[in-house]
C-alpha positions as CSV (number, residue, x, y, z in Angstrom):
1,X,69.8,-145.1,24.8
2,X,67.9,-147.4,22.0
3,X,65.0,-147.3,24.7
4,X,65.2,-143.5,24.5
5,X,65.9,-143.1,20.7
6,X,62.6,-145.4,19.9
7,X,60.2,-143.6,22.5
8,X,61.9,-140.2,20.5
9,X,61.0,-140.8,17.3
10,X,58.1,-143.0,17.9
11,X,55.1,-141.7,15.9
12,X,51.7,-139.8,17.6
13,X,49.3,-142.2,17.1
14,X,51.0,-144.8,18.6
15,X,49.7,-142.8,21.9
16,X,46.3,-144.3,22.8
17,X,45.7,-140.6,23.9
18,X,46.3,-138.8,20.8
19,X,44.4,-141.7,18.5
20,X,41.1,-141.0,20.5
21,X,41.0,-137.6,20.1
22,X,41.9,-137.7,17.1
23,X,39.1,-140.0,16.2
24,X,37.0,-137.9,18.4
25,X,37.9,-134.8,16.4
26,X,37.2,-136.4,13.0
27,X,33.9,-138.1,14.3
28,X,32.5,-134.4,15.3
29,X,33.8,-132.8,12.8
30,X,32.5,-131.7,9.4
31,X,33.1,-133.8,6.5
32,X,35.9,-131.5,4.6
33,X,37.8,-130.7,8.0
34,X,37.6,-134.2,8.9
35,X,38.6,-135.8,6.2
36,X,41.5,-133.1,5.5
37,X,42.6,-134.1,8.8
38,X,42.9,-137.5,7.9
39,X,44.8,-137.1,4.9
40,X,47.6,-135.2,6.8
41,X,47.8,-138.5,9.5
42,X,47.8,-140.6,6.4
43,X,50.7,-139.1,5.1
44,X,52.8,-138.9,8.5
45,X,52.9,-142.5,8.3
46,X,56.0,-141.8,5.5
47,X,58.0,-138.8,7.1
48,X,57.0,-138.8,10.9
49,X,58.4,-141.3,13.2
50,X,58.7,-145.1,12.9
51,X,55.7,-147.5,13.6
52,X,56.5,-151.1,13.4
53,X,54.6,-152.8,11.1
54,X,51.5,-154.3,12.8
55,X,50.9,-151.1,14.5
56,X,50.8,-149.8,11.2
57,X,48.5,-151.6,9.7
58,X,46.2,-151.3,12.9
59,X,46.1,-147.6,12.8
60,X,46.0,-147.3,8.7
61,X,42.8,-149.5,9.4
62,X,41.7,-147.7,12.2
63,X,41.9,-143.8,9.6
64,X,40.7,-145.8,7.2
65,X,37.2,-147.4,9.0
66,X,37.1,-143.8,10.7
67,X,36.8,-141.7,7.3
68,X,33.8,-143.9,5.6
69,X,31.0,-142.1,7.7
70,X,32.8,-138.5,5.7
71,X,33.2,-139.8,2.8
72,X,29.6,-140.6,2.7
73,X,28.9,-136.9,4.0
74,X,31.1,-135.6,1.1
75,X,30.1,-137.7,-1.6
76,X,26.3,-136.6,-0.3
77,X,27.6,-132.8,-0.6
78,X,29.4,-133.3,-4.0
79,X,25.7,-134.6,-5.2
80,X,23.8,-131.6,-3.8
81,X,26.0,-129.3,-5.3
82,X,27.4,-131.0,-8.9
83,X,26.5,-127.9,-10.9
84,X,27.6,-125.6,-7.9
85,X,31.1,-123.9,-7.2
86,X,32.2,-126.1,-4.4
87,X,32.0,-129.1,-6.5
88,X,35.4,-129.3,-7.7
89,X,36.4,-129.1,-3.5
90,X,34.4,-132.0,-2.8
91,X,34.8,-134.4,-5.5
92,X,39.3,-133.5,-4.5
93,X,38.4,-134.5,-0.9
94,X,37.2,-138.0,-2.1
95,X,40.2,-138.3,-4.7
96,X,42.9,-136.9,-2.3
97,X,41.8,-138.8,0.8
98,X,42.0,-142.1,-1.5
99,X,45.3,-141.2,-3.1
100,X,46.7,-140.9,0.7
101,X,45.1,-143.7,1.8
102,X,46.8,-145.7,-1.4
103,X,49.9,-145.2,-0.4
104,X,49.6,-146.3,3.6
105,X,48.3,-149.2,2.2
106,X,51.6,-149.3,-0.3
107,X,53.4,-149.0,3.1
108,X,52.0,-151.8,4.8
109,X,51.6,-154.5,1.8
110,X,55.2,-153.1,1.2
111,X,56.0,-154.3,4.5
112,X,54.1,-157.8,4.4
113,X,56.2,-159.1,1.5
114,X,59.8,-158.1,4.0
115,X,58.6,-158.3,7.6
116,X,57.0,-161.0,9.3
117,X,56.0,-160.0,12.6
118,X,52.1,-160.6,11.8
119,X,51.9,-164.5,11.1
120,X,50.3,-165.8,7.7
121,X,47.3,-167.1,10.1
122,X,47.1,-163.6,11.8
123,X,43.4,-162.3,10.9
124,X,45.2,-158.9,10.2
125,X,47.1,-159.7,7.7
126,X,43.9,-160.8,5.3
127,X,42.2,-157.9,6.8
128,X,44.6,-155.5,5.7
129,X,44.4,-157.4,1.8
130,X,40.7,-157.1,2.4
131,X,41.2,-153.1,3.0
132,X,43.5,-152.5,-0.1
133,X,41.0,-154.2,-2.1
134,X,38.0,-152.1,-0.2
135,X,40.0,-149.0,-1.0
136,X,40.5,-148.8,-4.8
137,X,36.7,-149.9,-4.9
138,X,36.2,-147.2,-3.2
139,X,38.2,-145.0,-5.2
140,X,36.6,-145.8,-8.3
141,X,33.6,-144.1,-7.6
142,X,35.7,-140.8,-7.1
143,X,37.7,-141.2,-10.3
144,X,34.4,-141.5,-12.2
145,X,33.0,-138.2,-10.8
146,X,36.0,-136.9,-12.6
147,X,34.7,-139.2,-15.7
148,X,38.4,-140.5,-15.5
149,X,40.0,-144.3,-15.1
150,X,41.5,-145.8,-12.1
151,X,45.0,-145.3,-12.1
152,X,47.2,-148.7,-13.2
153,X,48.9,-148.4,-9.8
154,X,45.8,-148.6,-7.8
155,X,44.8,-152.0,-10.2
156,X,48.1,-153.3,-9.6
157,X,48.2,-153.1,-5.5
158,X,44.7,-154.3,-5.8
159,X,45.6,-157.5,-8.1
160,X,48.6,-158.2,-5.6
161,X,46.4,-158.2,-2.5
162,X,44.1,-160.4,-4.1
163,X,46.5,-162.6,-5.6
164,X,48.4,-162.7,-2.0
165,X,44.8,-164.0,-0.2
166,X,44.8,-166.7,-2.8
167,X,48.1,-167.6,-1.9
168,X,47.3,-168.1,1.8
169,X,43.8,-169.6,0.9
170,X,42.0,-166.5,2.4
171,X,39.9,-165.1,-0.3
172,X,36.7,-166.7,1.1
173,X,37.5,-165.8,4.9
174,X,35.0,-163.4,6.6
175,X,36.5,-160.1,8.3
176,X,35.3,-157.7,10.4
177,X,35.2,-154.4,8.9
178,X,33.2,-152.2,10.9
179,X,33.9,-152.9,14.8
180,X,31.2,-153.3,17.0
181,X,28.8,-154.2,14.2
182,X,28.2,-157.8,12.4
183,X,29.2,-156.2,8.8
184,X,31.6,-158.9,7.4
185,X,33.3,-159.2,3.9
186,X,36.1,-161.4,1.8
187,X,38.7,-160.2,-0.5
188,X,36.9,-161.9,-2.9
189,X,33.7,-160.0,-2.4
190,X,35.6,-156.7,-2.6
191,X,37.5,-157.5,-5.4
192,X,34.6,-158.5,-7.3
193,X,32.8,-155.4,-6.5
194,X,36.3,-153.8,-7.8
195,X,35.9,-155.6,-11.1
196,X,31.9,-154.9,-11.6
197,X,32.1,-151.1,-11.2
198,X,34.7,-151.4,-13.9
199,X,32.9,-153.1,-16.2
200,X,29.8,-150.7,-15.2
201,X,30.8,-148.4,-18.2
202,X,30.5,-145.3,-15.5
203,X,31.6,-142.9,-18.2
204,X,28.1,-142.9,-19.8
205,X,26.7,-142.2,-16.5
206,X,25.9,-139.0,-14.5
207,X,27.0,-138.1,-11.1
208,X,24.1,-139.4,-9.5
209,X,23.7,-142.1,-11.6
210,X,27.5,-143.2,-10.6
211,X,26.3,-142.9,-7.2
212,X,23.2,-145.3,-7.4
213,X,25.4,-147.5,-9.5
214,X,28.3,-148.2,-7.0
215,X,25.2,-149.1,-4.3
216,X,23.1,-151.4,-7.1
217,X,26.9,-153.1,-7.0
218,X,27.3,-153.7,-3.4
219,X,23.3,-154.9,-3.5
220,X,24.5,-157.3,-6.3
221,X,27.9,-158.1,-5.3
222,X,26.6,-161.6,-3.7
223,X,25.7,-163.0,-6.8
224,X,28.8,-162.1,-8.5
225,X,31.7,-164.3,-9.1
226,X,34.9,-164.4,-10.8
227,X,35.5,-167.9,-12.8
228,X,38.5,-169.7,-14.3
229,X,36.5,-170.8,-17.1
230,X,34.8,-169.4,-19.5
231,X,30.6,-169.4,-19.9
232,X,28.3,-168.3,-22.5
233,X,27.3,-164.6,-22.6
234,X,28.6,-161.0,-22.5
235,X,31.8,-161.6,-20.2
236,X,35.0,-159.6,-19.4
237,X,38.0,-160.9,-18.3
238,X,41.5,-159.9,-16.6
239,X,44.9,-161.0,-16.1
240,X,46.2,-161.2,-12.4
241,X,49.6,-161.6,-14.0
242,X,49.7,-158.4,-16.3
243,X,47.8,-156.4,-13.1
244,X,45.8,-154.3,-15.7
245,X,41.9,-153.6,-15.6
246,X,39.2,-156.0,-16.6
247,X,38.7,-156.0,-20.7
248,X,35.1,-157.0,-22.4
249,X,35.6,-160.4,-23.8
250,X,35.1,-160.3,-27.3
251,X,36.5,-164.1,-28.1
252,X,37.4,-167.3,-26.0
253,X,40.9,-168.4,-26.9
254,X,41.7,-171.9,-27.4
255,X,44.6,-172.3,-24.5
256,X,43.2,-170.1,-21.6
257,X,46.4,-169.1,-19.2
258,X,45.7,-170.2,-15.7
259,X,46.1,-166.5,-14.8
260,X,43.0,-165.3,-16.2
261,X,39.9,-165.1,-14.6
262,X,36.3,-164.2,-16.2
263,X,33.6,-162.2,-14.6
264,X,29.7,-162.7,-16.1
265,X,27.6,-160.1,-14.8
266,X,24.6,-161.5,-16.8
267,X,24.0,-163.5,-14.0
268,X,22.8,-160.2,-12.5
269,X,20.5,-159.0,-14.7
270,X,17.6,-161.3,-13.7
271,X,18.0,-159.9,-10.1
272,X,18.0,-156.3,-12.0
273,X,14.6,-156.8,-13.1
274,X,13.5,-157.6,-10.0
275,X,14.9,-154.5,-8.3
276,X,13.4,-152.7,-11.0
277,X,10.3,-153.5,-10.3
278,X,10.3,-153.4,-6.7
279,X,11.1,-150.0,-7.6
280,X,8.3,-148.9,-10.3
281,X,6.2,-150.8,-7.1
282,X,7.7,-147.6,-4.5
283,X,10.0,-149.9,-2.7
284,X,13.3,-148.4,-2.4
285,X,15.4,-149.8,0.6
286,X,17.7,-148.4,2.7
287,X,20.5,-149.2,0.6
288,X,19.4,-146.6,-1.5
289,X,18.6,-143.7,1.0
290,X,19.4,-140.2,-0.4
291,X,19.4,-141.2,-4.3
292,X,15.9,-140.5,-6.3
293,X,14.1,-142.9,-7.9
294,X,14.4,-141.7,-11.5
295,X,18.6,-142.4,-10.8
296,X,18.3,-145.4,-9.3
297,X,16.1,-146.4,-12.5
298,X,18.2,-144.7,-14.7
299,X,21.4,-147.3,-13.2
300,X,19.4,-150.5,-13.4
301,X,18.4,-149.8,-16.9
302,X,22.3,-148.8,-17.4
303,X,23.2,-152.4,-16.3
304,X,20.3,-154.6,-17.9
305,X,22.3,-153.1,-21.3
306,X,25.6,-152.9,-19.8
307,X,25.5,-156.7,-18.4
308,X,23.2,-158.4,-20.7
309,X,23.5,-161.7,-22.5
310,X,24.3,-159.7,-25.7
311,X,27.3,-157.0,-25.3
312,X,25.7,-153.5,-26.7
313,X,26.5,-152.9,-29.9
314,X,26.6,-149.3,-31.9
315,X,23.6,-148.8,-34.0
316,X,25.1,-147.0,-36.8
317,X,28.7,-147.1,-38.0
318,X,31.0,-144.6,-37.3
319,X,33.2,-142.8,-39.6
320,X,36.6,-140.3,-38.9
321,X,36.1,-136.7,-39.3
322,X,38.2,-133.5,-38.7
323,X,37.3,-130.3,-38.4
324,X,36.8,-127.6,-35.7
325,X,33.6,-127.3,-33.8
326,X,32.4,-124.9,-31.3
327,X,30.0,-125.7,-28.5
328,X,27.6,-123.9,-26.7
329,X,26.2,-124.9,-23.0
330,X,22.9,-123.4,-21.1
331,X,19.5,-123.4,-23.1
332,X,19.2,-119.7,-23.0
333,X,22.2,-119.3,-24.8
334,X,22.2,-122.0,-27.0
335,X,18.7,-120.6,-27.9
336,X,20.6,-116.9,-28.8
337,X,23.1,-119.0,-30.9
338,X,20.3,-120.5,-33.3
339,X,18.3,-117.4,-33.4
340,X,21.4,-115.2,-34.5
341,X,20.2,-113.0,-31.3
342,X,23.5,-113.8,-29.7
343,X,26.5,-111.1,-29.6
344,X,29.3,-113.4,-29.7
345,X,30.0,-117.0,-30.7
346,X,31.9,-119.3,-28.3
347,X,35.6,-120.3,-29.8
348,X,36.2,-123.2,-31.8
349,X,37.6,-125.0,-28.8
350,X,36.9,-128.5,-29.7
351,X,37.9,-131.1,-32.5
352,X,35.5,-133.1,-34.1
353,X,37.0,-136.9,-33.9
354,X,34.4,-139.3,-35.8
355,X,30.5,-139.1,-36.5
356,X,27.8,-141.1,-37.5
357,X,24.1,-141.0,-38.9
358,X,23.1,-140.4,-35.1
359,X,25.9,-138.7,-33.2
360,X,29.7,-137.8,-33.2
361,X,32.7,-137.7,-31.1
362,X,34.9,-134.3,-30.2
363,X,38.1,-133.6,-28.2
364,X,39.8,-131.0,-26.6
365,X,42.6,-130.3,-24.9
366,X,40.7,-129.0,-22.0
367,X,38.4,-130.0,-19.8
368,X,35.6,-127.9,-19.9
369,X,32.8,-128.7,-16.9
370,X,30.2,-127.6,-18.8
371,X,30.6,-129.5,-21.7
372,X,31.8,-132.9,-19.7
373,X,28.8,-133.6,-18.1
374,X,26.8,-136.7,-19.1
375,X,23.2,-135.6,-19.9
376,X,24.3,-132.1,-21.2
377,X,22.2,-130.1,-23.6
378,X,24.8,-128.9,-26.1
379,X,24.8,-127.0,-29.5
380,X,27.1,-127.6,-32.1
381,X,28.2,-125.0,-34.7
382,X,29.4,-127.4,-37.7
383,X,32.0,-125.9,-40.1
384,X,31.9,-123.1,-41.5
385,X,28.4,-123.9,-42.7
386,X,26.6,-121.7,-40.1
387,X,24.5,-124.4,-39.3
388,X,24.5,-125.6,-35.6
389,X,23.2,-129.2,-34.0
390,X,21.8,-130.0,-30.9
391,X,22.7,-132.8,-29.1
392,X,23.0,-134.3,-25.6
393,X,26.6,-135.7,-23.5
394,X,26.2,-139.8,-23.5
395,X,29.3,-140.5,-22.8
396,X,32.5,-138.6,-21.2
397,X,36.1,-139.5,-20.5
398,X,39.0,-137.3,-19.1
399,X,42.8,-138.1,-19.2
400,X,45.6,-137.4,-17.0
401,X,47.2,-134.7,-19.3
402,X,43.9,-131.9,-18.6
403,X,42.0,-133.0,-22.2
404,X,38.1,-135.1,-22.4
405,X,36.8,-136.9,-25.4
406,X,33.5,-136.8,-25.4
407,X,30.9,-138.9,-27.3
408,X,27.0,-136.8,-27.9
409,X,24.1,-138.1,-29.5
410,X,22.4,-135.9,-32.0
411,X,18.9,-134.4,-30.9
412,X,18.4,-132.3,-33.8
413,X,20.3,-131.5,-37.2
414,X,17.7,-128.3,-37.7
415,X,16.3,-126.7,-34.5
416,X,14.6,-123.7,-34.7
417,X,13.9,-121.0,-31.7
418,X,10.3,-120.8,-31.5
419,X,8.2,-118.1,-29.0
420,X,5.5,-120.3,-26.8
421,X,2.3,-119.4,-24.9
422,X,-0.7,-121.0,-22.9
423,X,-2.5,-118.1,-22.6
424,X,-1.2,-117.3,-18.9
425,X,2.4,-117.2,-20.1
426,X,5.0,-117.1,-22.9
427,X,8.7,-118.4,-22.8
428,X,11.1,-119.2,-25.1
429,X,12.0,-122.8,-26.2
430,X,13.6,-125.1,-29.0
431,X,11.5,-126.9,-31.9
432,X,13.7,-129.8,-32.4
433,X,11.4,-131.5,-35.6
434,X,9.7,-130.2,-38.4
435,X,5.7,-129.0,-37.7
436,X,3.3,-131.1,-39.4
437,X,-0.2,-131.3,-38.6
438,X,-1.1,-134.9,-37.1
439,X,2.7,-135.4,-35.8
440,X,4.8,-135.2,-32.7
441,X,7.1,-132.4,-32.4
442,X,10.0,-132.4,-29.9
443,X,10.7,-129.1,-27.7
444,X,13.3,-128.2,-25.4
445,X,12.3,-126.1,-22.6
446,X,12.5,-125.0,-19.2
447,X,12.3,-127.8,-16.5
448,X,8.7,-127.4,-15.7
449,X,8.1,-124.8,-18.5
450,X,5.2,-126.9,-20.0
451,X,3.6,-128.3,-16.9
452,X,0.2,-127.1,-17.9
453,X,-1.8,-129.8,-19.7
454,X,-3.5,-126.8,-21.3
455,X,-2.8,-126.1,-25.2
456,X,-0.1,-124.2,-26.1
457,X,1.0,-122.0,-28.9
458,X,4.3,-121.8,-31.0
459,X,5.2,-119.0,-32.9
460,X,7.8,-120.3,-35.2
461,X,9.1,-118.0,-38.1
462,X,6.1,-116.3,-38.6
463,X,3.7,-118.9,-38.0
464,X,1.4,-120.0,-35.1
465,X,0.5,-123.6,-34.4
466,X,-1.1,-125.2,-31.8
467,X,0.6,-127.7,-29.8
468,X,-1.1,-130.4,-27.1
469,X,1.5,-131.3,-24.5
470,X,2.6,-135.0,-24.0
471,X,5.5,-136.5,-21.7
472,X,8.7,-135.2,-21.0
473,X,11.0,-137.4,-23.1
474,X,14.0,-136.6,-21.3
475,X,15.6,-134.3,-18.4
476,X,18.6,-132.9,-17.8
477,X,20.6,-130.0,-16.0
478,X,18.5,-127.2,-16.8
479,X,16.0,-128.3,-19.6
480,X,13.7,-130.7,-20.7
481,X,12.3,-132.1,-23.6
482,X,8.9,-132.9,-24.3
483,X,6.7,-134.8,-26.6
484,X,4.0,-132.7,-28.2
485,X,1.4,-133.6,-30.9
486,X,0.7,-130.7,-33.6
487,X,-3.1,-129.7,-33.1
């Protein structure tokens, strides 16, 4: 009867029959069905039959090293398509499949600390750390799409796996992650690799610049280390007794607790130079297959700041203010706004939180997508003045309740519309600076708009002047601004 009762209730997988095709299935599948499919054999592991525990941990393992090749598919999709409709689908495939994949992993560590059917000297057991480790590293990357913080449960069952390796002197012992192939990694690599894209400051970062920054890690991830003592240096730290995220360090205290642990990415930064050259030089590797060059650039210079000797510090001070604010998105009608050619104002949806001589900080309630993107063109309409600003997204962050804070740099205090033409063609752009003969003006247009090295004209309230096109300062979703030297 016990025979019969177990065989009953025993879960799916367990048959070597079903687990093939369903690997099969997922390996020939697209990347959304796939990795739906994995989720819902994730989840069976709580409500579905009983799996003793190193069968468990074997198949949670078994999902998990059969999802990475989808993930990579989606996260590929999700970059192709950040601006699109389906992004929001793709970028809840990579959350949801990690949120499942969490929780197996609860299940088995759960199991570890009770049941000891896999020995301390068993290779699974550190593998298994290893993979809860691997996992909320890999979540983080997803969380940041959202421009949002790793949840404190997913730092905690990461601390506790890393702390348990310690315990049975396995932080340092090579696993096999990836069967049939020679890829081998610690608990201590992936942990580090945990801490670094933490302390990466990802909400100043774009999608594809979050992307080319969680593979500049894993390049880098060999010549990081965690330390028990302090160094000279921008640093962080962290407590593995408190299990909460890595903090910048600011000040050494005198009596350091034996708990904390000190991570100096500076270290890095000479190997960032390096890699930044080798890329001005055309030498991207593999690694990097599928990002661009100017986001791969954009990461390492992210970094060099980021992980410097000397922590970045605000230029300019800032100071509180309130007050409503409305912002506009899209050049075209940001363009309308300034001119007065627009039929409607958007709604004063947004809260201004502090500013200073260069920028200022707003909140919301809600998360608008086309506001919380980091590289943004916005407009501002300040007050009740009339008077709107334009300035660009450097920095976004999302919380759990639906709202974003997000921090802009101002581009301009008084653009003006202005009508321009090469001779072949006229569009419409933005005249960010004042006209004066013998300087540079700043003009938002078009991606492309001003290609021509040709001269070209600006009608600006009445009056004509002749602009000589220069380099395109910066780019972003749907504009650019470029330098341009009044003729």
């Amino acid at each position: 009867m016990a025979i019969g009762s177990a065989v009953q209730h025993s879960h799916p997988l367990m048959q070597q029959e079903t687990l093939s095709r369903i690997l099969n299935d997922v390996a020939t599948s697209a990347a959304p069905t796939a990795i739906v499919e994995l989720i819902r054999w994730l989840d069976s592991f709580h409500f579905e039959g009983e799996v003793p525990l190193n069968q468990l941990a074997r198949l949670v393992a078994i999902l998990d090293e059969a999802a990475q090749p989808q993930l990579r598919q989606a996260s590929g999709l999700y970059l192709s398509n950040v601006f699109g409709s389906r992004s929001v689908r793709y970028k809840a495939l990579g959350r949801d499949f990690y949120a499942s994949l969490g929780r197996a992993y609860d299940l088995v560590l759960n199991g570890l600390a009770t049941d000891f059917t896999i020995d301390d000297a068993d290779p699974l057991r550190v593998e298994v750390l290893l993979r809860a480790v691997r996992a909320a590293a890999g979540e983080m990357k997803w969380v940041a799409f959202d421009y949002q913080e790793l949840a404190p449960e997913v730092w905690q069952r990461a601390i506790v796996a890393y702390r348990a390796a310690g315990q049975y002197g396995a932080l340092n012992t090579p696993i096999n992650v990836r069967e049939g192939r020679e890829t081998r990694s610690t608990v201590s690599r992936e942990f580090i690799r945990l801490v670094a894209m933490q302390c990466a400051s990802l909400d100043q970062l774009s999608p594809d610049r979050i992307e080319a920054t969680d593979k500049l890690v894993r390049y880098l991830q060999h010549s990081l280390a965690l330390t028990s003592e302090p160094r000279g240096g921008g640093q962080f730290f962290l407590d593995l007794e408190s299990l909460s995220a890595p903090q910048r360090c600011l000040a050494v205290p005198e009596d350091v607790p034996s708990t904390i642990r000190y991570f100096r990415p500076a270290d890095a930064v000479v190997m960032l130079g390096e890699l930044r050259q080798t890329v001005a030089d055309g030498g991207l590797g593999p690694l990097f297959a599928g990002i661009g060059v100017p986001s791969v650039s954009g990461a390492i210079r992210h970094l060099s700041r980021q992980w410097g000797p000397v922590p970045p510090m605000r230029q300019y001070r800032r100071h509180p203010v309130r007050g409503a604010l409305a912002l506009a998105t899209g050049l075209g009608f940001i363009r309308s706004q300034i001119s007065g050619e627009a039929q409607m104002r958007p709604a004063a949806a947004w809260a201004l939180r502090d500013a200073s001589r260069n920028g200022f900080g707003v909140i919301s309630g809600a998360f608008d997508p086309d506001v919380c993107r980091v590289g943004a063109l916005v407009g501002a309409h300040v007050g009740e003045t009339g008077r709107w600003v334009l300035a660009l997204v450097r920095r976004v962050r999302s919380d759990i309740e639906g709202g974003a804070a997000v921090g802009m740099q101002t581009i301009s205090s008084e653009p003006y519309p202005a009508l321009l033409d090469d001779g072949a063609r006229s569009w419409s752009g933005i005249l960010c600076d004042p006209v004066v003969r013998g300087r540079a003006v700043r003009i938002v247009c078009e991606p492309g708009a001003m290609r021509s090295p040709r001269p070209v004209f600006a009608k600006v309230a009445g009056r004509t002047v002749k602009l000589q096109p220069g380099t395109v300062l910066v780019s972003g979703p749907g504009y650019q601004i470029v330098s341009c030297n009044v003729a």
